[in-house]
C-alpha positions as CSV (number, residue, x, y, z in Angstrom):
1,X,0.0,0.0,0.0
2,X,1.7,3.5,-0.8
3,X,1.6,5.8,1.6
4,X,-0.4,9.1,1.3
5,X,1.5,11.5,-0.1
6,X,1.7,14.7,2.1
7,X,0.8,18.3,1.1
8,X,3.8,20.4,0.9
9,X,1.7,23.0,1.9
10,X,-0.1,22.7,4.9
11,X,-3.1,24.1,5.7
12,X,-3.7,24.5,1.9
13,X,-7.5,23.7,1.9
14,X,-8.0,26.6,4.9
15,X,-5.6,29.3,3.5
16,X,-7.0,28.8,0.0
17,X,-10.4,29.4,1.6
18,X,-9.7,32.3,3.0
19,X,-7.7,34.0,0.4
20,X,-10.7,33.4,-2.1
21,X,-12.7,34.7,0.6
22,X,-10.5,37.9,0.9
23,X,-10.2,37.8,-2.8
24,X,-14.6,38.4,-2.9
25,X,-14.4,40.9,-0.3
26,X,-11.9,43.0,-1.1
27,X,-12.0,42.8,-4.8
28,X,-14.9,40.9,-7.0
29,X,-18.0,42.1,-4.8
30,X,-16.5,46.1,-5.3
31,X,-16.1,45.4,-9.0
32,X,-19.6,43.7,-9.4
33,X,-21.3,46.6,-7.5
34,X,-19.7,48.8,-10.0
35,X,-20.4,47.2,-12.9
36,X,-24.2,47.0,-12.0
37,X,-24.7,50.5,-10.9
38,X,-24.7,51.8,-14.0
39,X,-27.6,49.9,-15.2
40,X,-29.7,52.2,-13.7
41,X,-29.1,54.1,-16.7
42,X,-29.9,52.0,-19.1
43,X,-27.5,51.1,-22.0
44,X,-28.3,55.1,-23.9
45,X,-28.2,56.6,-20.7
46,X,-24.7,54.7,-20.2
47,X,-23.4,55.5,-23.5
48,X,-24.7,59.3,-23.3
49,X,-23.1,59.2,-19.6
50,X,-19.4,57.9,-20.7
51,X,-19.1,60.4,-24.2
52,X,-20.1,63.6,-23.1
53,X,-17.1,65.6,-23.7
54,X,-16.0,66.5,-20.4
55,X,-15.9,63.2,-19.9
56,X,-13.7,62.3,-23.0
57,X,-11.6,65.2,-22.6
58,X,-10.9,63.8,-18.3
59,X,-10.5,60.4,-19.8
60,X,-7.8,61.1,-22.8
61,X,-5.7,63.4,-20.1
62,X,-6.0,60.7,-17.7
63,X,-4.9,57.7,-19.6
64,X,-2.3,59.9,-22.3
65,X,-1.2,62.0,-19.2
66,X,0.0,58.9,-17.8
67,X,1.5,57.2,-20.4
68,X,3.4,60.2,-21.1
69,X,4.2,60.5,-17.2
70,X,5.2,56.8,-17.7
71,X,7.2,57.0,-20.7
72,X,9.2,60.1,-19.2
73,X,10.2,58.5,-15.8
74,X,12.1,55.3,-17.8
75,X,15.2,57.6,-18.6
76,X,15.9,58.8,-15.2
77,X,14.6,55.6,-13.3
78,X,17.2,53.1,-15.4
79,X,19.7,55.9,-14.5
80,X,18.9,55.9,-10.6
81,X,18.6,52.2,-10.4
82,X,22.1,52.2,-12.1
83,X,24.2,54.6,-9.9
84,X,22.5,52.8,-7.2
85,X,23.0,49.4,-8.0
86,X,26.9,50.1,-10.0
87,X,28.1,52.5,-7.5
88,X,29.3,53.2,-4.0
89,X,29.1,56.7,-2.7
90,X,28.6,59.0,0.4
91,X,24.8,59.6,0.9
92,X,24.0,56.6,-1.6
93,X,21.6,55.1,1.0
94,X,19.8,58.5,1.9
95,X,19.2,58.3,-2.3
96,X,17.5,54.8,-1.6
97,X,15.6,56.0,0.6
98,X,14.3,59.0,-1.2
99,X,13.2,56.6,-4.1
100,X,10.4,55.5,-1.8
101,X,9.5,58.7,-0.7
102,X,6.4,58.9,-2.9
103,X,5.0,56.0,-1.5
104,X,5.4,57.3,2.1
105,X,4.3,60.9,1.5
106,X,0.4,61.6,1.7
107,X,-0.5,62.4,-2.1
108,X,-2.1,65.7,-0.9
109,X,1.2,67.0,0.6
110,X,3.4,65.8,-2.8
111,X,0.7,67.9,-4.6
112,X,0.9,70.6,-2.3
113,X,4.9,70.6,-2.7
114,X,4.6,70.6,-6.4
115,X,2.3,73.3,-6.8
116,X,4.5,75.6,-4.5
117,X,7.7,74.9,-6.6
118,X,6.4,75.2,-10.4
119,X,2.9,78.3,-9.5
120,X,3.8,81.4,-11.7
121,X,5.6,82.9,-8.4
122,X,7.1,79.5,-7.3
123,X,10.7,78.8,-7.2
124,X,10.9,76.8,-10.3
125,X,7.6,78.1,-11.8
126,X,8.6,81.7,-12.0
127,X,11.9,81.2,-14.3
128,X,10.1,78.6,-15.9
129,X,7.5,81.5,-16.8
130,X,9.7,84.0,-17.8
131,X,10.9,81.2,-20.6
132,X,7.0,80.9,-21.6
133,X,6.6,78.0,-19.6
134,X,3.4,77.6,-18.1
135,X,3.3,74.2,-15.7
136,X,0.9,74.5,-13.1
137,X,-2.5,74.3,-13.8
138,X,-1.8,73.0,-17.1
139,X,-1.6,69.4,-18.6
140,X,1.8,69.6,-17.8
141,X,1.6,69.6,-14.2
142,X,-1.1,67.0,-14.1
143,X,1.8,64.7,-16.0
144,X,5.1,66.4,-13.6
145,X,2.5,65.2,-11.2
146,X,2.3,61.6,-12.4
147,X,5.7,61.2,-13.1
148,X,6.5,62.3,-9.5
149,X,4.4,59.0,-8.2
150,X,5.8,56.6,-10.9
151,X,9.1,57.2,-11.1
152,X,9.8,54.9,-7.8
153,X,8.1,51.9,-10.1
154,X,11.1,51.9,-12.7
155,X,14.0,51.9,-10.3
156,X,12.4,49.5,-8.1
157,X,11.8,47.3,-10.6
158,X,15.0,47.8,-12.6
159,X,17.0,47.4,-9.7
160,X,16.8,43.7,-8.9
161,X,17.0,43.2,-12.6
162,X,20.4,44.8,-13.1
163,X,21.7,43.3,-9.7
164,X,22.0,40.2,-10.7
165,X,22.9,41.1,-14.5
166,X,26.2,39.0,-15.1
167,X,28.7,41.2,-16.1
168,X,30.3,38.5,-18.4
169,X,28.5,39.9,-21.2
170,X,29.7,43.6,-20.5
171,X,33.4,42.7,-20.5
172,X,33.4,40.2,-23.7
173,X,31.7,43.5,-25.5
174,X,34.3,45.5,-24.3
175,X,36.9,43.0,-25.4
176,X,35.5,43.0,-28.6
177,X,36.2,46.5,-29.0
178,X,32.4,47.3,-28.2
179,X,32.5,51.4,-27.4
180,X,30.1,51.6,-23.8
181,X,26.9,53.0,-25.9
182,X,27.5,50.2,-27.6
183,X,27.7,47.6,-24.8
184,X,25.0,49.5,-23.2
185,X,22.5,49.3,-26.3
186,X,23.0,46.1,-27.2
187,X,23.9,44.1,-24.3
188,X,22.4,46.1,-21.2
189,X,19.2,47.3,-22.6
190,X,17.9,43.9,-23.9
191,X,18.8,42.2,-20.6
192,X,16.6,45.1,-18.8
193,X,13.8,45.8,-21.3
194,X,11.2,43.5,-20.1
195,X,11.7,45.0,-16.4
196,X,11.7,48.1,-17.8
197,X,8.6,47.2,-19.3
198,X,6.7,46.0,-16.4
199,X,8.0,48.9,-14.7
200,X,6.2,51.1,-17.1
201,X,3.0,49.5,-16.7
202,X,3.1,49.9,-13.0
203,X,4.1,53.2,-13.4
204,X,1.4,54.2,-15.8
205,X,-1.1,51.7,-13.7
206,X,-0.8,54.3,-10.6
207,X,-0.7,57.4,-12.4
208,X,-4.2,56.7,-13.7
209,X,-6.0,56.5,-10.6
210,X,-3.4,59.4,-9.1
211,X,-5.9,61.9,-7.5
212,X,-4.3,63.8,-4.0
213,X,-1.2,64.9,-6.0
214,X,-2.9,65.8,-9.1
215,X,-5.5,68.3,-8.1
216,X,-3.7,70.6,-6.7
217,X,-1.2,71.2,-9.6
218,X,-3.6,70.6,-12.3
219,X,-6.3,73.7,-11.8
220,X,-9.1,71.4,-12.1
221,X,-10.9,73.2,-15.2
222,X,-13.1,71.2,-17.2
223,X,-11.9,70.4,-20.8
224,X,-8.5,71.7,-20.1
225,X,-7.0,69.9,-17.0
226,X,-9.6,67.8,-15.2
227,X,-8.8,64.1,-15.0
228,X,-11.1,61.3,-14.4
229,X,-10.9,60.5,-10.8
230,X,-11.8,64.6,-9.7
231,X,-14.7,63.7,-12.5
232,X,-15.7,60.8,-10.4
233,X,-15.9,62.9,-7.5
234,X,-17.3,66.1,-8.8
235,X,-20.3,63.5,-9.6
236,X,-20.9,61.6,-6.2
237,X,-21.1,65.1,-4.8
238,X,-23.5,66.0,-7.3
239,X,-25.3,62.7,-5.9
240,X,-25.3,61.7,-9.5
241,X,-23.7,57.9,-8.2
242,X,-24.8,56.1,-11.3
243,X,-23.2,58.5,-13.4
244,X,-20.3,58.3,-11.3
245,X,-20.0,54.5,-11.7
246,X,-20.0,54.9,-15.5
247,X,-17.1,56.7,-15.7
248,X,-15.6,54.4,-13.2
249,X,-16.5,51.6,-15.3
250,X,-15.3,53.1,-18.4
251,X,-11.8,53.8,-16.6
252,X,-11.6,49.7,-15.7
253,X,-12.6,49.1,-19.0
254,X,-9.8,51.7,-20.6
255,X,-6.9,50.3,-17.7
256,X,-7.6,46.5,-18.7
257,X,-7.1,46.8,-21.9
258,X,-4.1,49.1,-21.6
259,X,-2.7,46.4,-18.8
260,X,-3.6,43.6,-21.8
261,X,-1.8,45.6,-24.1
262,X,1.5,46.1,-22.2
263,X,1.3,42.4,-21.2
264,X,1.3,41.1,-24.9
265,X,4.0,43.3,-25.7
266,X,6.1,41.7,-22.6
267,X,5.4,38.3,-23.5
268,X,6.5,39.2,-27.3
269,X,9.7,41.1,-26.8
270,X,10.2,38.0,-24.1
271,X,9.5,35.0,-27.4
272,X,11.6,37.5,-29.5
């Protein structure tokens, strides 16, 4: 008779249970409320609800605003996972530690911070005006904004990546008389591009939902720098929740597909 072969996880029925019950609370029952919500308004009411203009014009600087926010904080977050990862220097750790910083720091404060350095009279604002820069209140300062939240998603996720990078590969470019753009382009970047593409999607993942530090930099004005989320909320306080669940469903709709998106593209630049 064999014996019974163990679980090599024990407890498996009980934790599995719980984390599907989690799972519902946390996660599937929210979304189903959503979805249904909007029924309320019946399938023209819906359409009429999600394609008024306002609501297009929130939507587009909402999802291109972060992609753009997303796409500009690569650069800089290979380079800061670099220096900190390749290099040993006085203060290096107080720079790992101000990576995290926008997770720690209430969004309402980063916001707050942002708007004080780039208004018309701020410290970075006013020089920036005298160039014919406008940032604040503008779509600009909704994506400065964004950026500021994302960037920590590209080093983070870069730096474990280019940790363990072997650097084998590095020295028999050199050897081969590889110049270090070179070795860098062609050896570095395809080791790191699928981290730096997750990283993206992350990045551009929280900037699309970003509301504390966006408001306050962003002026709010309808067709001009209103994103979805203050939409949302300009809605519920307008006790108008069904319209406020359509826009919420059309933002899930709009993220899953960009999250589908991104995903296909990792998994081909992975087969490639």
């Amino acid at each position: 008779m064999t014996p019974r072969r163990r679980d090599p996880l024990p407890g498996f029925g009980l934790s599995l249970g719980v984390t599907l019950l989690w799972l519902l609370g946390l996660v599937l029952i929210p979304l189903l409320a959503l979805l249904l919500r909007p029924l309320e308004l019946g399938p023209a009411g819906f359409w009429h609800s999600v394609t008024e203009p306002r609501v297009l014009a929130a939507l587009r600087l909402s999802f291109l605003g972060a992609l753009a926010a997303a796409a500009a904080t690569v650069p800089p977050g290979l380079l800061v996972a670099w220096v900190l990862v390749r290099y040993r220097f006085p203060g290096r750790r107080l720079l790992d530690g101000m990576v995290d910083l926008p997770f720690a720091l209430p969004t309402a404060v980063a916001g707050l911070a942002l708007t004080a350095l780039y208004a018309p009279n701020g410290w970075l604002g006013a020089p920036l005006a005298a160039l014919g820069l406008k940032v604040a209140y503008t779509p600009l300062g909704v994506v400065l904004a964004m950026a500021f939240v994302g960037l920590p998603f590209i080093v983070r996720t870069v730096e474990p990546v280019l940790r363990d990078l072997p650097r084998e590969a590095e020295e028999a470019a050199a050897t081969l008389g590889a110049s270090r753009a070179q070795t860098l382009w062609r050896v570095v970047l395809p080791a790191l591009a699928p981290a730096l593409l997750a990283g993206f999607a992350m990045a551009a993942a929280r900037a699309i939902g970003e509301y504390g530090s966006v408001i306050f930099i962003a002026g709010n004005m309808p067709m001009v720098s209103e994103i979805a989320p203050l939409l949302i909320v300009v809605r519920l306080e307008q006790f108008d929740y069904a319209g406020a669940a359509a826009v919420g469903v059309a933002m899930l709709a709009l993220s899953f597909l960009l999250l589908l998106a991104l995903n296909l593209v990792q998994r081909l630049w992975r087969r490639a």
